[in-house]
PLY file of the C-alpha trace (Angstrom):
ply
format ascii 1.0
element vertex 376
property float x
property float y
property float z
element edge 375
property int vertex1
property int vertex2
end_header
-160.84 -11.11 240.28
-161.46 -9.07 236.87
-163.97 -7.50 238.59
-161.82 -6.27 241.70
-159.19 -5.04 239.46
-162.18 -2.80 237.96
-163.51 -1.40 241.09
-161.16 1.62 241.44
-161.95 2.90 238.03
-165.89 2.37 238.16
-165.29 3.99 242.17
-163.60 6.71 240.35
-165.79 7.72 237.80
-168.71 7.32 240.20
-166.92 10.19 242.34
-166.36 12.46 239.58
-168.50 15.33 239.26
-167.34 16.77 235.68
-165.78 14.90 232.51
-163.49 17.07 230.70
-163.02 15.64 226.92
-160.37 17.00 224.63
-159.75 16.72 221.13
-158.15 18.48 218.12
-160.43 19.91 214.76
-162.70 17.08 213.68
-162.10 14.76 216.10
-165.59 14.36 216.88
-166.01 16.52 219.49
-169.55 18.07 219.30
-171.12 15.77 217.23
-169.95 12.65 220.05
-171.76 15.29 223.10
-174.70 16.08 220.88
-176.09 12.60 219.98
-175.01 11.71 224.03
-177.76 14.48 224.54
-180.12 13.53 222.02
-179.99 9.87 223.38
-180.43 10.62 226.78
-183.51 12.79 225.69
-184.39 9.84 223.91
-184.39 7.62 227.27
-186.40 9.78 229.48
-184.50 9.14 232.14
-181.49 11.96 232.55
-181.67 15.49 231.21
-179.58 16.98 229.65
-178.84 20.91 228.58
-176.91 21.71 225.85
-175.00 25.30 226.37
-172.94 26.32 223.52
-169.70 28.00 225.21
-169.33 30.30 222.13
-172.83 31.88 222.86
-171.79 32.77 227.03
-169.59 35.26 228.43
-167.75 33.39 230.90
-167.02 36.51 233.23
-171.39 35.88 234.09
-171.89 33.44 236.30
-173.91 30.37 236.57
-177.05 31.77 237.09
-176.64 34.01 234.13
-175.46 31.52 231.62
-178.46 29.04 232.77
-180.88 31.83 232.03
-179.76 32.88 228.86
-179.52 28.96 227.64
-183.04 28.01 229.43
-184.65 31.77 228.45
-185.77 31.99 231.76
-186.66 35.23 233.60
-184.04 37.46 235.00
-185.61 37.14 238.56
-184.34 33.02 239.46
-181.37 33.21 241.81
-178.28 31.13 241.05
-179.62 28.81 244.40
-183.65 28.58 243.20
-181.86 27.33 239.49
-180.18 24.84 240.83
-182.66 23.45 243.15
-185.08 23.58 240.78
-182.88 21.23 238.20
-182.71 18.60 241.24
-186.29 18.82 241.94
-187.01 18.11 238.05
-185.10 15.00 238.63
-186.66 13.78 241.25
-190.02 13.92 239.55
-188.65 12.21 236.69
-187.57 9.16 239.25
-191.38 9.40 240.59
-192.82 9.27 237.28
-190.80 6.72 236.16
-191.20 4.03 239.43
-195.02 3.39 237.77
-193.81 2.21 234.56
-190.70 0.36 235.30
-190.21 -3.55 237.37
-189.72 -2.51 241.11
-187.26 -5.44 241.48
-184.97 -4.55 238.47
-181.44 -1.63 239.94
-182.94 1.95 239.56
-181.01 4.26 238.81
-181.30 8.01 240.18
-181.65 10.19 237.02
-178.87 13.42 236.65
-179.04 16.90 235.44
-176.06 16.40 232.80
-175.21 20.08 231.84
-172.95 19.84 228.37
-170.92 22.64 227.68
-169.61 22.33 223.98
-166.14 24.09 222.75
-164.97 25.69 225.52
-162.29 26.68 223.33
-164.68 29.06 220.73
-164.92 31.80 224.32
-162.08 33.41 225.49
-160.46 34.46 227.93
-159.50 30.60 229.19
-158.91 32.00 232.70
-162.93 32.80 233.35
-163.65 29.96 232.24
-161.16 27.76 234.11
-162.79 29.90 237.07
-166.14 28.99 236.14
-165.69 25.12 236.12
-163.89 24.84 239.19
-167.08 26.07 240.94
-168.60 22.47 239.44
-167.21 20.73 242.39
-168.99 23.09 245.09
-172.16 22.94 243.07
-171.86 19.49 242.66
-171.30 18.41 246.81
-174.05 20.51 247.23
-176.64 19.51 244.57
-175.64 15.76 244.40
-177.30 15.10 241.22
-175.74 17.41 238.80
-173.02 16.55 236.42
-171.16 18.58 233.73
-169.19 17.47 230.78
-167.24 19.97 228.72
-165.44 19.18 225.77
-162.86 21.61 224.28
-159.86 21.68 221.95
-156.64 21.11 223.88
-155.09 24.80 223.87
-157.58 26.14 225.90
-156.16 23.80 229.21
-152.52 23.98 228.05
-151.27 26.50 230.71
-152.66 24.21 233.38
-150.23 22.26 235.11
-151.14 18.69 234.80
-151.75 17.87 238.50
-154.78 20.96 238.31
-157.64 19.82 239.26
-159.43 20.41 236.38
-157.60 17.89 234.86
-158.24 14.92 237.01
-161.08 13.24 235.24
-160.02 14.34 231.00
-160.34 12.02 227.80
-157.97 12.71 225.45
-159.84 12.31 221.50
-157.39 10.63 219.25
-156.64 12.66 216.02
-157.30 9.53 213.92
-160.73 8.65 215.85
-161.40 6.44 218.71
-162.78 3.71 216.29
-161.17 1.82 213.14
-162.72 3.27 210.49
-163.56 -0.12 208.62
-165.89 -0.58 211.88
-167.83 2.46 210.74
-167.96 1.99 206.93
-171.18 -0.12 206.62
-172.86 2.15 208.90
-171.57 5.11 207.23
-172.72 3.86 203.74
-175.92 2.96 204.55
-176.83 6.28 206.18
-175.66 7.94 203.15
-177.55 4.95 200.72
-174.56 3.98 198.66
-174.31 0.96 196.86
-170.54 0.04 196.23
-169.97 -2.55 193.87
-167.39 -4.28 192.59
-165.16 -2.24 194.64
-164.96 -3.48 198.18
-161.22 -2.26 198.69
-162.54 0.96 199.56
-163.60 -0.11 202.89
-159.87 -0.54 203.88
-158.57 2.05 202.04
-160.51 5.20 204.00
-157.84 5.71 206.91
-159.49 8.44 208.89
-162.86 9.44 209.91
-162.69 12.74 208.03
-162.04 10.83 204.69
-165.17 8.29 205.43
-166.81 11.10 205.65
-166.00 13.80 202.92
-166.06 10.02 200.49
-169.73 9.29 201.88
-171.05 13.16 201.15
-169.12 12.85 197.63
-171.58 9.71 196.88
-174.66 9.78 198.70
-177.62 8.39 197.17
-174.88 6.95 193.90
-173.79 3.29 192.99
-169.35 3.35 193.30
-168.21 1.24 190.99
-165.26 0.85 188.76
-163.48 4.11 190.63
-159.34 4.13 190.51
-157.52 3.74 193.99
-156.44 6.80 194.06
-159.57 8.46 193.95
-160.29 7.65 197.63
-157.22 9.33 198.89
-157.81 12.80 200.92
-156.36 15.31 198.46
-158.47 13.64 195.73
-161.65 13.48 197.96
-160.99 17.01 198.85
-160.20 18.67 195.59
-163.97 16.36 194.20
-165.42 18.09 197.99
-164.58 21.55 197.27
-165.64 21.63 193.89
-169.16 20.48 195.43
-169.21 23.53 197.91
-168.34 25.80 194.80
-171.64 24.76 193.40
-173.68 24.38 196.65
-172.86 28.06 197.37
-173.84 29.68 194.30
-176.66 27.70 194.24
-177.74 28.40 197.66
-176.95 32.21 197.76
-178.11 32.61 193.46
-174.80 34.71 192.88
-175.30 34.32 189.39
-171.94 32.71 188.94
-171.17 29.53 187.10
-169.01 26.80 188.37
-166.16 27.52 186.17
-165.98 30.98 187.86
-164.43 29.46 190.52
-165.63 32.16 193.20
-164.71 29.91 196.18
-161.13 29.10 195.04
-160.34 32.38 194.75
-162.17 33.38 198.06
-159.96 30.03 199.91
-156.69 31.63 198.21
-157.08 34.55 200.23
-158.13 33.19 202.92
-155.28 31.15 203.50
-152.97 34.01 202.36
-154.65 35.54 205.94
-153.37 32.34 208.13
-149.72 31.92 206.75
-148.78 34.96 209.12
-151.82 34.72 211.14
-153.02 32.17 213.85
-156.25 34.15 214.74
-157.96 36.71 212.01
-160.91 39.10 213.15
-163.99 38.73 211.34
-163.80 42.16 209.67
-160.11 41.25 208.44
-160.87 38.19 206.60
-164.09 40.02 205.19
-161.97 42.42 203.77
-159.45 39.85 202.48
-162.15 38.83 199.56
-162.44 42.70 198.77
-160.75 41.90 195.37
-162.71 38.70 194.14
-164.99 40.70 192.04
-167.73 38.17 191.87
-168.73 38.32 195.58
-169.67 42.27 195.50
-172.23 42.76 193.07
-174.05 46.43 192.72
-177.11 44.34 194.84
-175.36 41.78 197.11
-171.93 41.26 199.20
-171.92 38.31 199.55
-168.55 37.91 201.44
-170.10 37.68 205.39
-172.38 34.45 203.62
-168.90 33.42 202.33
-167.21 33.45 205.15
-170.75 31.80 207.34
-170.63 29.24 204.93
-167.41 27.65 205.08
-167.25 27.83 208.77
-170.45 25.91 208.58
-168.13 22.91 206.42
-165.15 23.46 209.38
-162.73 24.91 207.12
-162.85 27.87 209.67
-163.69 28.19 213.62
-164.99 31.44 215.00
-164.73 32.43 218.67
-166.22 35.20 220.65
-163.38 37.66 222.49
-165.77 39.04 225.47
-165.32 42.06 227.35
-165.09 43.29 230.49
-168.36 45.08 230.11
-171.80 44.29 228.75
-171.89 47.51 227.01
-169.22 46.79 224.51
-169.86 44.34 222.01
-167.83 41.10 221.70
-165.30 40.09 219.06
-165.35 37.73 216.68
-162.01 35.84 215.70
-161.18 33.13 213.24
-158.79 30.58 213.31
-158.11 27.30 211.09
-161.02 24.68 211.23
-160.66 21.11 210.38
-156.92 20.58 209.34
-157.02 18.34 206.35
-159.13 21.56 205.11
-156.55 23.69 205.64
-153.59 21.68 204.41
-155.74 21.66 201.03
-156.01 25.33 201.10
-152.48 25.54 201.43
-151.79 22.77 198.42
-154.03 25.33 196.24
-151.47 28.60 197.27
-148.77 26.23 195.95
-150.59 25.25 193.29
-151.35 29.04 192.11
-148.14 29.78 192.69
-146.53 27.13 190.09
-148.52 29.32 188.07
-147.02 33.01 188.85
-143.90 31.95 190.14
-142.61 35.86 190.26
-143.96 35.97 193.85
-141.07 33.97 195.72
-142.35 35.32 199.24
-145.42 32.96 198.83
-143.80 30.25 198.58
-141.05 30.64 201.42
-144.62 31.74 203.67
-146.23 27.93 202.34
-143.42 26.38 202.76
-142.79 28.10 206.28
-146.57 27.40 207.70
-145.89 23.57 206.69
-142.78 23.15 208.61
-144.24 25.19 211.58
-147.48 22.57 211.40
-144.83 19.51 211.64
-142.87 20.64 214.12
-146.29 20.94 216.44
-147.15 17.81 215.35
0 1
1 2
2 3
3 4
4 5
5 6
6 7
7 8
8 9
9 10
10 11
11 12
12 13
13 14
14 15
15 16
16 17
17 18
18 19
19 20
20 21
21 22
22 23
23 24
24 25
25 26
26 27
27 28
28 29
29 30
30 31
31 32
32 33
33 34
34 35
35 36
36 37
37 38
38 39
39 40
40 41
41 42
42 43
43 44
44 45
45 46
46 47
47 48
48 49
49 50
50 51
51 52
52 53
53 54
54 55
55 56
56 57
57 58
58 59
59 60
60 61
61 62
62 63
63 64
64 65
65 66
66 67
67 68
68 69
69 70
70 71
71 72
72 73
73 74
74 75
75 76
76 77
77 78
78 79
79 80
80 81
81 82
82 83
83 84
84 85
85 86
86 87
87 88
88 89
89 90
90 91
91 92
92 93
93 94
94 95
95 96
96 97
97 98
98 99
99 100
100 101
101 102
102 103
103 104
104 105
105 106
106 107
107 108
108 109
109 110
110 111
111 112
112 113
113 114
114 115
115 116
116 117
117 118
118 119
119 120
120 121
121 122
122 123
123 124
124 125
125 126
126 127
127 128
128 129
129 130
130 131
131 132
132 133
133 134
134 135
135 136
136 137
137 138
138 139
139 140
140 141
141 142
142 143
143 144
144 145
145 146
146 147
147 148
148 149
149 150
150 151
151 152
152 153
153 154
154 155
155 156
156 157
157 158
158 159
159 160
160 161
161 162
162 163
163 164
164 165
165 166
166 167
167 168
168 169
169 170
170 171
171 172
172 173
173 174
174 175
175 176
176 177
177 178
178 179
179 180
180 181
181 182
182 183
183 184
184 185
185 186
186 187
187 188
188 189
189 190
190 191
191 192
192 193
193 194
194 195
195 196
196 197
197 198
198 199
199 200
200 201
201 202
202 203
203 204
204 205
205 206
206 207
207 208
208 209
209 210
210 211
211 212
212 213
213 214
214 215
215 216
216 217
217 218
218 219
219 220
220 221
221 222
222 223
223 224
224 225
225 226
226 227
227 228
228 229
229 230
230 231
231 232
232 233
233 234
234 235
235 236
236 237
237 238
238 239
239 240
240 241
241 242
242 243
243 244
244 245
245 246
246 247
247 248
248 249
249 250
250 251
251 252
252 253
253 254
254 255
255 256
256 257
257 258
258 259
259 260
260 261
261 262
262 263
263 264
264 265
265 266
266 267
267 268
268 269
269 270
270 271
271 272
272 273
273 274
274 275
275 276
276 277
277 278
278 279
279 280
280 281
281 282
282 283
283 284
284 285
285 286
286 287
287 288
288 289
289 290
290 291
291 292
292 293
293 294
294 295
295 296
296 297
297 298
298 299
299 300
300 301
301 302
302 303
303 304
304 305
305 306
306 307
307 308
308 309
309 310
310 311
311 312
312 313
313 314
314 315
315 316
316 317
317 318
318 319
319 320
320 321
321 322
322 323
323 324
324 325
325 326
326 327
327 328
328 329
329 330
330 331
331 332
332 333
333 334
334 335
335 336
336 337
337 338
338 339
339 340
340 341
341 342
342 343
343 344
344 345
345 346
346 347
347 348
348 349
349 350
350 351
351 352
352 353
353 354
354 355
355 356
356 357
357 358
358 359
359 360
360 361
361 362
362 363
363 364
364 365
365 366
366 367
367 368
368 369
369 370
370 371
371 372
372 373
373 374
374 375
């Protein structure tokens, strides 16, 4: 009976041709599709391309954006591409009949194409263009599949009977598993030994914390800490003074820790955001034109700044294309992980307890927090 209940949804998913998954900053999005693409690499049975949406101009079409991903030669038609992919699978299903019991369910292996952050390449309206061409492609090449994942905004002016919308998973913000389920993993991977201390299992409420609290004390024994050591601000204020130190030490600025180049480069940074959603890469370069420190008379080190927190998801570039190949694209900037943010923010309140002649500050904080609720 279970069983008939289930058939519609397994009928479904069988029919689907694309999987569309959303999810908000650090909700897992692109490290979930990269170890599904590493695993099926893994199981030599289903290949899968990676395409990194940020790296394609969606006003090319598929032909072009395989080519550039694969590096193949400019002279493959959009048809020869896509037979080709099938005809790789079908060897694979040849290959594998040899080494595999001829009485146990075969299954036909897929061309899964991943397209990751669909969100980091505007405009949205190519690309909604682009993916509703997965259907033809699909009825046409039968074993090709495509899963996109994306932060919500870049589907929001869709109504929500599109099309494109009919097959979506929605990431929650909180994770999509308890985070005592992932602790033991978690601490292994990162070899540390807690002791004495096993509250802290329960007391990690989001994946982001688990995490930032596992990077904190990889490779140490945790023992003795105080309980409010493991909450986010506290696990964030210990984080950031770690990428203060990992940055000088990586880049040899020559600066100390107590020079606290990276505070003072996140101050103005979030100064850029409390008036700005989106802030072109030459803006925010400029915003760190006053923190001495970074521009030296042999290095600027601002660009590797700004590289190297978007590499931690405190920011998220994406390219603006343009309507012709000639002119370059544009590189924007908006807020990364969130709990990143809200920290940055806590430090322009912080700073500003300090000077408190600057009253417009404070009203822009304050303003920026009660805008983030309401979305919320």
């Amino acid at each position: 009976m279970k069983f008939i209940l289930l058939f519609p949804d397994i009928r479904f998913q069988l029919d689907n041709k694309k999987y569309l998954i959303l999810g908000n900053p650090g909700s897992g999005k692109t490290h979930g599709i990269a170890n599904l693409v590493e695993s099926l690499l893994e199981g030599n049975l289903h290949i899968p391309i990676l395409i990194r949406a940020k790296d394609i101009n969606p006003i090319n079409n598929w032909a072009e954006i395989l080519k550039k991903s694969l590096g193949l030669a400019s002279i493959w038609n959009e048809t020869e591409l896509w037979q080709a992919l099938e005809a790789l699978s079908y060897r694979v299903e040849v290959n594998s009949v040899s080494t595999t019991d001829t009485m146990a369910a075969k299954i036909a292996p897929k061309i899964l194409i991943c397209i990751d952050g669909v969100d980091e390449s505007t405009p949205y309206d190519l690309w909604h263009e682009r993916l509703r061409e997965i259907e033809v492609i699909c009825h046409k090449y039968p074993r090709l599949r495509f899963c996109i994942t994306s932060r919500p905004y870049a589907f929001r002016k869709l109504n929500y009977k599109d099309s494109l919308l009919s097959n979506v998973l929605v990431l929650p913000s909180d994770g999509d598993v308890p985070v005592n389920e992932l602790f033991d993993k978690y601490i292994r991977e990162f070899n540390i030994k807690i002791e004495g201390c096993s509250w802290v299992k329960w007391s990690l409420k989001t994946p982001l914390a688990l995490r930032v609290f596992c990077e904190i004390y990889r490779n140490r024994r945790v023992a003795g800490i105080e309980k409010s050591s493991t909450t986010i601000t506290n696990l964030l204020s210990k984080k950031f003074r770690i990428i203060e130190k990992e940055f000088n030490d990586k880049y040899e600025t020559g600066c100390g820790d107590k020079d606290f180049i990276m505070h003072k480069s996140l101050l103005a940074i979030a100064r850029k955001f409390l008036t700005n959603t989106t802030v072109h890469r030459d803006d925010l370069i400029d915003s760190l034109k006053d923190i001495s420190e970074l521009i030296t008379a042999v290095h600027d080190y601002r660009k590797k700044l700004i590289d190297f927190v978007e590499d931690y998801g405190i920011l998220q570039s994406y390219i603006v294309n343009t309507d012709t190949i000639l002119a370059p694209p544009k590189i924007y900037y908006s807020i990364g992980i969130q709990p990143f943010f809200d920290y940055m923010l806590a430090l322009l309140i912080t700073d500003q307890m300090k000077d408190p002649s600057d009253i417009t500050l404070t009203k822009a904080v304050w303003c920026k927090i009660k805008m983030q609720q309401v979305a919320t």
